[in-house]
Every structure is written in C-alpha cells, then in structure tokens.
RODO-2510 file (C-alpha; in nm, 4 decimals, decimal comma):
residues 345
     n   res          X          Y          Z
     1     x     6,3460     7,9184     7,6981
     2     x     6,2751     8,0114     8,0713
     3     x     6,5755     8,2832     8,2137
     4     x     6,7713     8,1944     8,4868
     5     x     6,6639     8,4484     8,7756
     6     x     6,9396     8,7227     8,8629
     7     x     7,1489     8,6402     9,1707
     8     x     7,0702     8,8061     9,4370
     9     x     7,4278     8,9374     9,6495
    10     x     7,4521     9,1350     9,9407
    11     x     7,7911     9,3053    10,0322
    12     x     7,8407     9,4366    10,4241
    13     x     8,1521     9,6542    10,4358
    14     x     8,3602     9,9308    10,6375
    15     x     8,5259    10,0168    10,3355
    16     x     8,3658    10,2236    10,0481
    17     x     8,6488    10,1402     9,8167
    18     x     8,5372     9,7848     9,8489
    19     x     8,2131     9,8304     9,7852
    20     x     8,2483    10,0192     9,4922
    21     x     8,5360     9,7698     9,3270
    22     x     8,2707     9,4853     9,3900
    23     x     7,9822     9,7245     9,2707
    24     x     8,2091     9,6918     8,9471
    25     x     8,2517     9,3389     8,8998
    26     x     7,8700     9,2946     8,9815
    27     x     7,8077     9,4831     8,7083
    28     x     8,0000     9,3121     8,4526
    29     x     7,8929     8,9495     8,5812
    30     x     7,5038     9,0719     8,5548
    31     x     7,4554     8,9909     8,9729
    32     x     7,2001     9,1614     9,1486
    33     x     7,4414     9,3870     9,4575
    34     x     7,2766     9,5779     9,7343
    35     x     7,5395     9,7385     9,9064
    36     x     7,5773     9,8194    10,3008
    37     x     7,8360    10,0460    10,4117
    38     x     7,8893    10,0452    10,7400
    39     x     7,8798    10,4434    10,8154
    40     x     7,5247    10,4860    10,6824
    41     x     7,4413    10,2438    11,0312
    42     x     7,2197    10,0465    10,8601
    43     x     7,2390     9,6690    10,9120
    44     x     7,5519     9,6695    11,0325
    45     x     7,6294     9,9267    11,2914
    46     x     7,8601    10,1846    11,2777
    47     x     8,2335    10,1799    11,3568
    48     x     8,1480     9,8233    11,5001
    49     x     8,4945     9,6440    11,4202
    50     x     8,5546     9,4404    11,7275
    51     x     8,2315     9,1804    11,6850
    52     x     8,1687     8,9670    12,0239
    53     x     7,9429     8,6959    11,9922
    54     x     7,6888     8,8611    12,1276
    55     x     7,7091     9,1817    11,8949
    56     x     7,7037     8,9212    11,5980
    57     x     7,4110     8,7087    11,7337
    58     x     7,1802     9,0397    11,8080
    59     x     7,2540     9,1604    11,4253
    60     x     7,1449     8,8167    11,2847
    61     x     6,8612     8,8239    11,5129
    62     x     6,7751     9,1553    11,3893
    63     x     6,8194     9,0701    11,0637
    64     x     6,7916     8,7015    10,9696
    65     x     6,5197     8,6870    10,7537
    66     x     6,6763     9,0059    10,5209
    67     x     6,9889     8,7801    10,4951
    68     x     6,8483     8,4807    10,3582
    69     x     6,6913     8,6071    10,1304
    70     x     7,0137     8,6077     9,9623
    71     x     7,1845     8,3505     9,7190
    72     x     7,4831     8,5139     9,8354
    73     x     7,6371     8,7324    10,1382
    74     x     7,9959     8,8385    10,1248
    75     x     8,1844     9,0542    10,3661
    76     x     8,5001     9,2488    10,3218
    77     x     8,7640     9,4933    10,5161
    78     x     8,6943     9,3709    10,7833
    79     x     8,6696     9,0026    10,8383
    80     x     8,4916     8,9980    11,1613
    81     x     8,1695     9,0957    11,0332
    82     x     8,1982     8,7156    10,9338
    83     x     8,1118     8,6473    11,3013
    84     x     7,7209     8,7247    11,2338
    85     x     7,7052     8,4413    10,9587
    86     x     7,9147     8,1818    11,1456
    87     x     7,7889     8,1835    11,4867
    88     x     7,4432     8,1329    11,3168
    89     x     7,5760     7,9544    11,0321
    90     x     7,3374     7,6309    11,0253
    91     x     7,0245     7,9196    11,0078
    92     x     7,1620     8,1188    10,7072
    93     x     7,0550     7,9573    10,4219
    94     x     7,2644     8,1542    10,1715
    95     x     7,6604     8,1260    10,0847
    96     x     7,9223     8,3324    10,2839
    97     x     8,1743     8,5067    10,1298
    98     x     8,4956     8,6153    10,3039
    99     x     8,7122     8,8672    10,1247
   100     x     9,0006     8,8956    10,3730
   101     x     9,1099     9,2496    10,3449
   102     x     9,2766     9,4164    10,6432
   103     x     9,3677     9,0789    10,8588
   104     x     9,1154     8,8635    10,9145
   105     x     9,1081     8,8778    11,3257
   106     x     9,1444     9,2805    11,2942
   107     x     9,0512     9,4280    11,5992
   108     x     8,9401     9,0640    11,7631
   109     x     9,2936     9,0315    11,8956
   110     x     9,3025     8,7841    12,1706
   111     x     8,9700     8,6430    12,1155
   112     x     9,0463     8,2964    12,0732
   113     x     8,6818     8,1404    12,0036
   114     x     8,6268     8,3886    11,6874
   115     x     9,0049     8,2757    11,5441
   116     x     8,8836     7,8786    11,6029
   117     x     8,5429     7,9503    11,4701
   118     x     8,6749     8,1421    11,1840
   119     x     8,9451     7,8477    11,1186
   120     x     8,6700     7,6107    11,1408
   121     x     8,4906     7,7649    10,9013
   122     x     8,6840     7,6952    10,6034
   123     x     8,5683     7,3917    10,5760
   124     x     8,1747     7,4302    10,5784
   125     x     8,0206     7,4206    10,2231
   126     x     7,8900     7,7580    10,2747
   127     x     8,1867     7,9496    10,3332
   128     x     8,4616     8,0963    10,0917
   129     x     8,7112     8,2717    10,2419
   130     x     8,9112     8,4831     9,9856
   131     x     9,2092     8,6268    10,1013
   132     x     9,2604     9,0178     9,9571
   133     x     9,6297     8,9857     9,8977
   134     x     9,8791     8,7130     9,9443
   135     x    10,0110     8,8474    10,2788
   136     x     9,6400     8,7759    10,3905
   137     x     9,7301     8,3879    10,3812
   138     x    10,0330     8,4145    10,5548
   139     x     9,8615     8,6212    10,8450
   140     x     9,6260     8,3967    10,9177
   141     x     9,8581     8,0783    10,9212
   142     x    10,0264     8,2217    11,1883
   143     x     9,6783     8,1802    11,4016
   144     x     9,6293     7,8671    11,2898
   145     x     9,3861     7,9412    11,0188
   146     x     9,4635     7,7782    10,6764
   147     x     9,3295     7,9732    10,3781
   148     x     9,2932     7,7666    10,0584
   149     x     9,1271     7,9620     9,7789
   150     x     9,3496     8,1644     9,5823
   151     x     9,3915     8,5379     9,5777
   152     x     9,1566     8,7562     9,4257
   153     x     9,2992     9,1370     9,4349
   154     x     9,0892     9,4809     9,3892
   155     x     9,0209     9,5504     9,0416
   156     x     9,0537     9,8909     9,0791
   157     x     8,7732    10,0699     8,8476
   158     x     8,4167    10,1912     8,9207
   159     x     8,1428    10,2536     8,8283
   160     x     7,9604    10,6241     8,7905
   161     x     7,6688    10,4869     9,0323
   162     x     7,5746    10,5370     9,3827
   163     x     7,5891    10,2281     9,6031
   164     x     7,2286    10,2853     9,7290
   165     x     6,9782    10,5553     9,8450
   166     x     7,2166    10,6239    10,1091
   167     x     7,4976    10,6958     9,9490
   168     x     7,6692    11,0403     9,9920
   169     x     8,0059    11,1479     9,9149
   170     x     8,1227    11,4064    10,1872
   171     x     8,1076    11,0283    10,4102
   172     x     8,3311    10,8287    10,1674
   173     x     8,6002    10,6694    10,3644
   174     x     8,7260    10,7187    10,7109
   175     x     8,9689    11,0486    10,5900
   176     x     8,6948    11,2272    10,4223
   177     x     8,6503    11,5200    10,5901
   178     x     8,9104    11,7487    10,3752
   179     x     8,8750    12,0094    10,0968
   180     x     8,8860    11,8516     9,7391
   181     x     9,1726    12,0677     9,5964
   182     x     9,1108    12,0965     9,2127
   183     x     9,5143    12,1745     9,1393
   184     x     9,8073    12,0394     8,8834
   185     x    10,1453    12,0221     8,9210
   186     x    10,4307    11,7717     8,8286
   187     x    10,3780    11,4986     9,1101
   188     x    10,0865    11,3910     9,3603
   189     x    10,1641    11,2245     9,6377
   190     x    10,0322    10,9862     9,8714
   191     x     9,7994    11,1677    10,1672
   192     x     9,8860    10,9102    10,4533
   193     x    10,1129    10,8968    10,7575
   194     x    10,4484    10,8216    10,6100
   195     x    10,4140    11,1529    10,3329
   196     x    10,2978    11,3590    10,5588
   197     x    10,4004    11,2587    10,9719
   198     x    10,7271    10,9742    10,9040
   199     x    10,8516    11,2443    10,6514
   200     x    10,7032    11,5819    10,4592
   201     x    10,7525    11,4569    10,1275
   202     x    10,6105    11,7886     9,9597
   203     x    10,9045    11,9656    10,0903
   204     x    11,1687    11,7144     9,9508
   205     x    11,0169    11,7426     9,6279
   206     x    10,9892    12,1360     9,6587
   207     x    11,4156    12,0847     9,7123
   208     x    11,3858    11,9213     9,3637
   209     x    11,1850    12,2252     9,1803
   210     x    10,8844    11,9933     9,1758
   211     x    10,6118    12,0923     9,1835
   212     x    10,3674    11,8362     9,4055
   213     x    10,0502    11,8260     9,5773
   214     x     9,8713    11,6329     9,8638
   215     x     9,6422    11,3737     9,6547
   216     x     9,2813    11,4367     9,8213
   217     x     8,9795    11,2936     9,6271
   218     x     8,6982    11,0811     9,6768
   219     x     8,6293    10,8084     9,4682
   220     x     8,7566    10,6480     9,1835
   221     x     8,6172    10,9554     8,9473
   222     x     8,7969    11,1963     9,1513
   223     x     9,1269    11,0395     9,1528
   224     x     9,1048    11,0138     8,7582
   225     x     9,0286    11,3400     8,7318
   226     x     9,2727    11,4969     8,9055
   227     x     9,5609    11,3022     8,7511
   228     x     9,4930    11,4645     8,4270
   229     x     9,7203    11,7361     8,5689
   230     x     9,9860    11,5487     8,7269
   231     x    10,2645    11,3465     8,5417
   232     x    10,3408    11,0776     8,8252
   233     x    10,2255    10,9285     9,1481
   234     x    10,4988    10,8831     9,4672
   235     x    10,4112    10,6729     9,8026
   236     x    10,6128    10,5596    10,0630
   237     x    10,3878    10,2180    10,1377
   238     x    10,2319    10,1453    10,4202
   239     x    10,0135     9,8701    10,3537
   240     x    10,0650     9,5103    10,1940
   241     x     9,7710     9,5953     9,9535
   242     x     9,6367     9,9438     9,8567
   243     x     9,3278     9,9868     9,6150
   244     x     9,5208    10,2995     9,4820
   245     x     9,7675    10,0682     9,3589
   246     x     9,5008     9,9271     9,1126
   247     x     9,2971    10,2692     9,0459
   248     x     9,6368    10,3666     8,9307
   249     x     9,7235    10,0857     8,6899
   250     x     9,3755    10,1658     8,5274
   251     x     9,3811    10,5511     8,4996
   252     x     9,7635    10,4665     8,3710
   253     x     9,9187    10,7582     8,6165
   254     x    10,3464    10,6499     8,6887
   255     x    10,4577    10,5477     8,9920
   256     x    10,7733    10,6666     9,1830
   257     x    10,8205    10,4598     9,5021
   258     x    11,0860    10,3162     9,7068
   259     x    11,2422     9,9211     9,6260
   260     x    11,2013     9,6690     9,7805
   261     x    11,5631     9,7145     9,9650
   262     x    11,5190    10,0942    10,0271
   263     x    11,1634    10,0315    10,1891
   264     x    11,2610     9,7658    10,3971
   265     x    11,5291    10,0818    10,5056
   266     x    11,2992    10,3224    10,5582
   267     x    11,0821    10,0769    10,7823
   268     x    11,3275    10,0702    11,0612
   269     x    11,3130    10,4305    11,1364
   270     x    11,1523    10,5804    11,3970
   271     x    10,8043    10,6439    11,3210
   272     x    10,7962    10,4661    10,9695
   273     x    10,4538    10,3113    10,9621
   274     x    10,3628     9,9890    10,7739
   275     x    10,0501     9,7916    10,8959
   276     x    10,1445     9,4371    11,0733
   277     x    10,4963     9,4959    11,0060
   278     x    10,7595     9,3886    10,7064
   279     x    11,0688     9,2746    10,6630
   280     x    11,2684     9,1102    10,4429
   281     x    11,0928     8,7462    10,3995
   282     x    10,7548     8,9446    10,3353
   283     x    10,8266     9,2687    10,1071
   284     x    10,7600     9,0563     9,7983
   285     x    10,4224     9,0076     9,8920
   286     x    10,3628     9,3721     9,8835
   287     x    10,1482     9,4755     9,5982
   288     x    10,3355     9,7647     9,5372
   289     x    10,5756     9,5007     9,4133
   290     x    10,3727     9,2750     9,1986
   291     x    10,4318     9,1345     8,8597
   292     x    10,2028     9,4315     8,7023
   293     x    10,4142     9,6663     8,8883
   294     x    10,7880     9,5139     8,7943
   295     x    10,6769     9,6296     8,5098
   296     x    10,6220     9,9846     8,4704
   297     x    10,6880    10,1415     8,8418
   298     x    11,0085    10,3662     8,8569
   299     x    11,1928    10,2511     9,1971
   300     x    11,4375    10,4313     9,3842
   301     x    11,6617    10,3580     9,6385
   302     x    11,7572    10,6685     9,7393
   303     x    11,5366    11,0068     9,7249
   304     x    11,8141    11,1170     9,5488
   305     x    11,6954    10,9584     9,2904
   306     x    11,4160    11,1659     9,2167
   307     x    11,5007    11,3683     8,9711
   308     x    11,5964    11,1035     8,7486
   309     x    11,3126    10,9341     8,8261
   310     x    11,0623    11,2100     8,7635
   311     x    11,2583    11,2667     8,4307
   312     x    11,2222    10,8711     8,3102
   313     x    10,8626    10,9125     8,3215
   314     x    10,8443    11,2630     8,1291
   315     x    11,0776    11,1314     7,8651
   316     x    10,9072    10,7973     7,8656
   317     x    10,5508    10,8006     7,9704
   318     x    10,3790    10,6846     7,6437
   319     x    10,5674    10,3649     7,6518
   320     x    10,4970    10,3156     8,0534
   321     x    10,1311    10,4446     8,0120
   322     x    10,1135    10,1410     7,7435
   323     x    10,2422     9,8622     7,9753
   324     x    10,0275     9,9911     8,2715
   325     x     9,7396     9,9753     7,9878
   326     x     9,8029     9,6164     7,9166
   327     x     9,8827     9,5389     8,2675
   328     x     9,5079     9,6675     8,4024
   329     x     9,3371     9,4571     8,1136
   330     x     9,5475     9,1501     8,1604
   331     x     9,4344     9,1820     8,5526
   332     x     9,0655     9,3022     8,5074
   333     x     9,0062     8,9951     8,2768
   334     x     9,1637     8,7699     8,5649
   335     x     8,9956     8,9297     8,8121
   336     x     8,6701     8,8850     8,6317
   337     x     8,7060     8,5195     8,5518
   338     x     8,8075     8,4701     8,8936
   339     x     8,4664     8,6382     9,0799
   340     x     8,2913     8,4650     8,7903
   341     x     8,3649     8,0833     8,9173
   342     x     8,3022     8,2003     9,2850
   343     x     7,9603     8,3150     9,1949
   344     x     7,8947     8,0605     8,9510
   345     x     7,7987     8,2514     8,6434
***
C-alpha cells in the first residue's frame, strides 16, 4: 500500500499566538507546518502591516518559487499579507488560506483596490477565507466583502516546540519586553490598556483584600504555569476575540469579567478601549460571551460585585473547573474536525 505524502503547509503571521495554536492543530492532523513569524524578518518583512501592491508583488517575486512549493499557504492576524497571493494569484499554484483575525483590511484603510481584490477573491477555487470570530463576518460586510465559510476560533493549547530555528522567546509578541514575575496571589489580571490605563484594576482589588497581580508570561506554558497560584482570571475586554479566552478554558483558570450590559457601560467612558468599537447589536458576538463561556464565567455588573464573585469561585471551583473541562474538549474536537475538512485529511 503506497502512503499518501505529508502535506506540506506554510503559515505567514504577525502573531506568535497564531502560529503556535495552528502549530497545534498541525500536529494533531499529521500536516507538515513551517512557520514564519513576521519579527524574525524572514519572508515576510518586519512590522510590514500596511501591504501596497507593490510591497506584495516584490515579496512574491522574491519568493515565488518557495511558495509553491506548497500544497497549502495560509495567512493569519493580519489579513493583508493575503495581498502577496492574490495579486499573483493565477502564478501560485498552491491553496490560500485566509484566517481573518484582527479585520481583514487592518491597516489598508482607504485602499479601495485591496478591499475589491480581497472581495473578489472569495470566489476563486484557491482561496478560503476563514473568518477568526463571528464579528470578523460582520466587519467585512460592511466593505462589501461577503465571507461564507464558517467560523473557526483559536483552540487555545500548544505545543512544547519551537516554531523553527528562529524561534526565541524574549521576541514573543509585540508586549514582550517585561520581566516574567514568578508570583501567586488570589487573582491575575489582564495586562492591557483597560486594567492598567482606562482603570488600575490592582488597586480596586487591593480595596477588596485581594490579593492580584499583573498577568505577564509568554506562551501558552507560561500562562499555565503561573495560574497554578492564582484562583481566578479578571479582564475588562477589549477585543471581540482574545486567544487568552481559549488558553483559559483549557488550563481551566475562572473568569471574573464584566456582562454584557455592564461592558457595554464601561465602553462609553472616556478612555475605555475596545478595538473597532461595540455596542449593543454586537456584544454577543464577543467571545468573552460565547456559549462555552455562559457557562462557567462569573459576570458582574458592578465591581461591587467582586467579592462575591471571587468567593463563588473559591467555594465552587471544582464544579466550574469541570464545565470549563468539558467545554475545552467539546471545542478542541470541533475545532479539529473543522481544520480537518479545510485541509482535506
């Protein structure tokens, strides 16, 4: 019996978190990944976001015969690195995948010929564009750009192997250049602009003899690590989709974070930060409000409320450790079965 040959796939990225949640499912479905991230400027250059045709048509140049000589190309967070493969789309002889993380047209604002060459593109044989979350879709219709296939989130684990020869961890996102504190405590909370600049949220839960810390790690591995210590997890959202939000589910750390009405609240205030804007018809779509989370995140709609809320999950956290359990096999299963039909294995 003569073995069908590995497929070859080739993943171009500005986020590591990204890379390393496909370096998982590439794993699992037996595919052959070569990762390029886009700080190690190889490939792709570095901190190139905003792709002009003529940035996209040097890089294929540059690179055309390396990219066909795989089955598969996708590119994720961010979108426009799509430009390379569909201005030269009738020379690549591979398929393009899209994973639409971080709007598709990020950083290409008013560039009308990439949002009609991206919409066009949808319909070549070629192409799958897979939007990242559900907000991703409704983005994008607003520019006229219909996305059919259906969602396929982060699954949130990793695995304990570099991405490639040039992988190094004091580089590992775009935030990376902080202490790793090793520390423990009753609550981490979320590093980003709305726990530390909209509000200090270590202070308010210092008012509430809790005892939190800034959550600083790199990679998956260090986030599970240093939630050993800690008994919950509190954001104030700023995204539609965060990878956390699936890292979490798996390690099985609580959540404390605002509803869906006290968000939409917060939002309003001065210097409340939430990427392309929410309100009230597009909260839902906020991961942080999925149907894993309904189950098992403690909301408040009041920080008030977090006492109570911090004392649900000590007097409960076997039961909500069980759901979030469930919840991260349930959605790694889908997940799988989902990248499994795109890739055809």
């Amino acid at each position: 019996m003569v073995e069908t040959p590995m497929k070859n796939v080739l993943h171009l990225s500005h986020h590591y978190g990204c890379l390393k949640d496909h370096q998982y499912v590439c794993s699992e479905l037996g595919l052959n990944l070569t990762s390029m991230f886009s700080v190690w400027d190889k490939v792709i250059p570095k901190n190139c976001y905003n792709v002009t045709k003529d940035i996209a048509n040097k890089i294929w140049n540059d690179n055309k015969d390396y990219f066909n000589s795989y089955d598969y190309v996708i590119v994720s967070d961010t979108s426009p690195l799509s430009r390379i493969f569909l201005e030269n789309i009738s020379e690549f002889s591979g398929t393009l995948i899209v994973w639409v993380c971080n709007r598709f047209n990020y950083d290409m604002y008013g560039d009308n010929d990439y949002n009609q060459l991206f919409a066009k593109s949808i319909k070549y044989d070629n192409v799958i564009v897979i939007p990242y979350t559900e907000f991703e879709r409704v983005w994008a219709n607003h520019f006229g750009v219909e996305i059919t296939e259906e969602v396929i989130r982060p699954i949130g684990l990793s695995i304990d192997s570099k991405l490639s020869d040039y992988d190094n961890q004091d580089i590992i996102g775009f935030d990376g250049n902080y202490e790793v504190k090793k520390s423990s405590g009753d609550v981490l909370v979320s590093r980003y602009h709305n726990d530390t600049l909209f509000q200090d949220s270590l202070k308010i839960f210092e008012s509430y003899n809790l005892v939190s810390e800034s959550c600083k790690y790199r990679g998956f591995a260090g986030l599970k690590e240093l939630s050993k210590n800690y008994h919950c997890y509190f954001i104030l959202p700023e995204q539609y989709s965060k990878l956390v939000a699936f890292e979490l589910m798996n390690i099985q750390l609580p959540v404390i974070l605002p509803s869906e009405d006290f968000l939409l609240h917060l939002a309003k205030m001065p210097n409340y930060w939430f990427g392309s804007g929410i309100n009230k018809s597009t909260v839902h779509l906020c991961e942080w409000y999925n149907s894993y989370y309904d189950k098992f995140a403690i909301y408040i709609d009041d920080f008030s409320e977090i006492p109570s809320a911090f004392n649900t999950i000590t007097e409960y956290k076997d039961q909500i450790c069980g759901i979030m359990r469930e919840c991260a096999e349930t959605h790694k299963e889908k997940t799988l079965q989902q990248w499994r039909k795109i890739y055809n294995v």
